[in-house]
C-alpha positions in Angstrom: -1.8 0.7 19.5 -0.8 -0.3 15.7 -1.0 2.8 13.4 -0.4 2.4 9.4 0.8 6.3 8.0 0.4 6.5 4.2 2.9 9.1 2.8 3.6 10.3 -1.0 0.2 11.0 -2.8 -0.1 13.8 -4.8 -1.5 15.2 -8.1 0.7 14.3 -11.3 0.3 14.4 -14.8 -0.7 10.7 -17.1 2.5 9.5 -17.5 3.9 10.6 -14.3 5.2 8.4 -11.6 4.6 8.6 -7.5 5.9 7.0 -4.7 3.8 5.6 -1.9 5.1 5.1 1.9 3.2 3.3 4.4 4.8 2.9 8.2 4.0 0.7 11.0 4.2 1.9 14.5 3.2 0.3 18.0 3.8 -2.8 19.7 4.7 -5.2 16.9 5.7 -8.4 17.3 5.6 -9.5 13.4 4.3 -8.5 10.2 3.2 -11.3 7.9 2.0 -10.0 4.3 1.5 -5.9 3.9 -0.2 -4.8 0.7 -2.1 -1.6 -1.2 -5.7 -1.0 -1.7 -7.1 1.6 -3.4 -10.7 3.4 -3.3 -11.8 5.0 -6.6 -15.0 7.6 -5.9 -18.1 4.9 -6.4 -16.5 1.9 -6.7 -15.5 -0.5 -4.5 -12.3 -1.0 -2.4 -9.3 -3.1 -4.4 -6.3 -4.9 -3.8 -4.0 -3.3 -5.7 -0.5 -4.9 -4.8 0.1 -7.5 -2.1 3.8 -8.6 -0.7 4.5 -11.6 1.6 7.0 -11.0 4.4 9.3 -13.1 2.3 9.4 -10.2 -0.5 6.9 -11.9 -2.9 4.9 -9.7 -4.8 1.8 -10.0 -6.3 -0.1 -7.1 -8.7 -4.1 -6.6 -9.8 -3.5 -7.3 -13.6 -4.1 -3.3 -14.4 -1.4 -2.4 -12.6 1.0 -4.8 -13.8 3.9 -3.6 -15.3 3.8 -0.4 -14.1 3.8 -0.6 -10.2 6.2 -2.0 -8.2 5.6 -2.9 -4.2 8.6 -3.5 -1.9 9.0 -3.7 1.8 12.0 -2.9 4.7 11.4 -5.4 7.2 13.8 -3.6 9.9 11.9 -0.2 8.7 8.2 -1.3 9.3 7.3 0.0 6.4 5.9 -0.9 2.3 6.1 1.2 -0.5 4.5 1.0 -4.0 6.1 2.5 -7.2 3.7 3.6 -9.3 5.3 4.6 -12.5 2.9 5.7 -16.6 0.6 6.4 -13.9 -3.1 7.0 -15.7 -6.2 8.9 -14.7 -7.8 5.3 -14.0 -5.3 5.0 -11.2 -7.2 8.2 -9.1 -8.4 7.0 -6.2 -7.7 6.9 -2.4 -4.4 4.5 -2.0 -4.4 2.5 1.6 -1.5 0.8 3.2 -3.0 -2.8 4.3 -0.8 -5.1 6.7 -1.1 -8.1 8.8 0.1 -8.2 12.2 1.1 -10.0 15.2 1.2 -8.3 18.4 2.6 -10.6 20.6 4.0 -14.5 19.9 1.1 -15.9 21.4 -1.8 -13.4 19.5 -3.3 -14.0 16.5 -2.6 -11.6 13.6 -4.9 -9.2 12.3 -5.3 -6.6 9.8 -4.8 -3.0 10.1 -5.2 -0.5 7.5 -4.0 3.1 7.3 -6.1 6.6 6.7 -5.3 6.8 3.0 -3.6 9.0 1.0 -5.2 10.8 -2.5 -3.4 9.9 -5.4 -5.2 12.0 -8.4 -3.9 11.6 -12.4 -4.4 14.4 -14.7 -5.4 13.8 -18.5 
């Protein structure tokens, strides 16, 4: 059984900076591209910051500049940097990955619980 475990939400003042975790447990035989979605009250779910299993990133254009995603391949496990975080970046934060379980499996995405990430004005 694949779990995703979101860590490092939080309240924090505009301005402030946080530190997302997300790790992978189970029976894992690769993990192509992992990424961050997020789930602001009303709206729908977005992508928020993808990286392949190469290291490339890619960013929604409101968070660009200001988030940084990274992985550790031997860890299982993404992260995302948020840094002049603003009260448009409250929402619900999920850990997104695609995963192999076996060489001869397709992959297929798995998504964590979420974690609250809320900015004061």
């Amino acid at each position: 059984q694949v779990q995703l475990v979101e860590s490092g939400g939080g309240l924090v003042q505009a301005g402030g900076s946080l530190r997302l975790s997300c790790a992978a447990s189970g029976i894992i035989f690769r993990i192509n591209a992992m990424g961050w979605y997020r789930q602001a009250p009303g709206k729908q779910r977005e992508l928020v910051a993808a990286i392949t299993s190469g290291g490339s990133p890619n960013y929604v254009d409101s968070v660009k500049g200001r988030f940084t995603i990274s992985r550790d391949n031997a860890k299982k496990m993404v992260y995302l940097q948020m840094n002049s975080l603003e009260p448009e970046d409250t929402a619900v934060y999920y850990c997104n990955a695609d995963i192999a379980l076996s060489a001869m499996s397709k992959s297929w995405f798995y998504w964590g619980k979420g974690t609250q990430v809320t900015v004061s004005s």
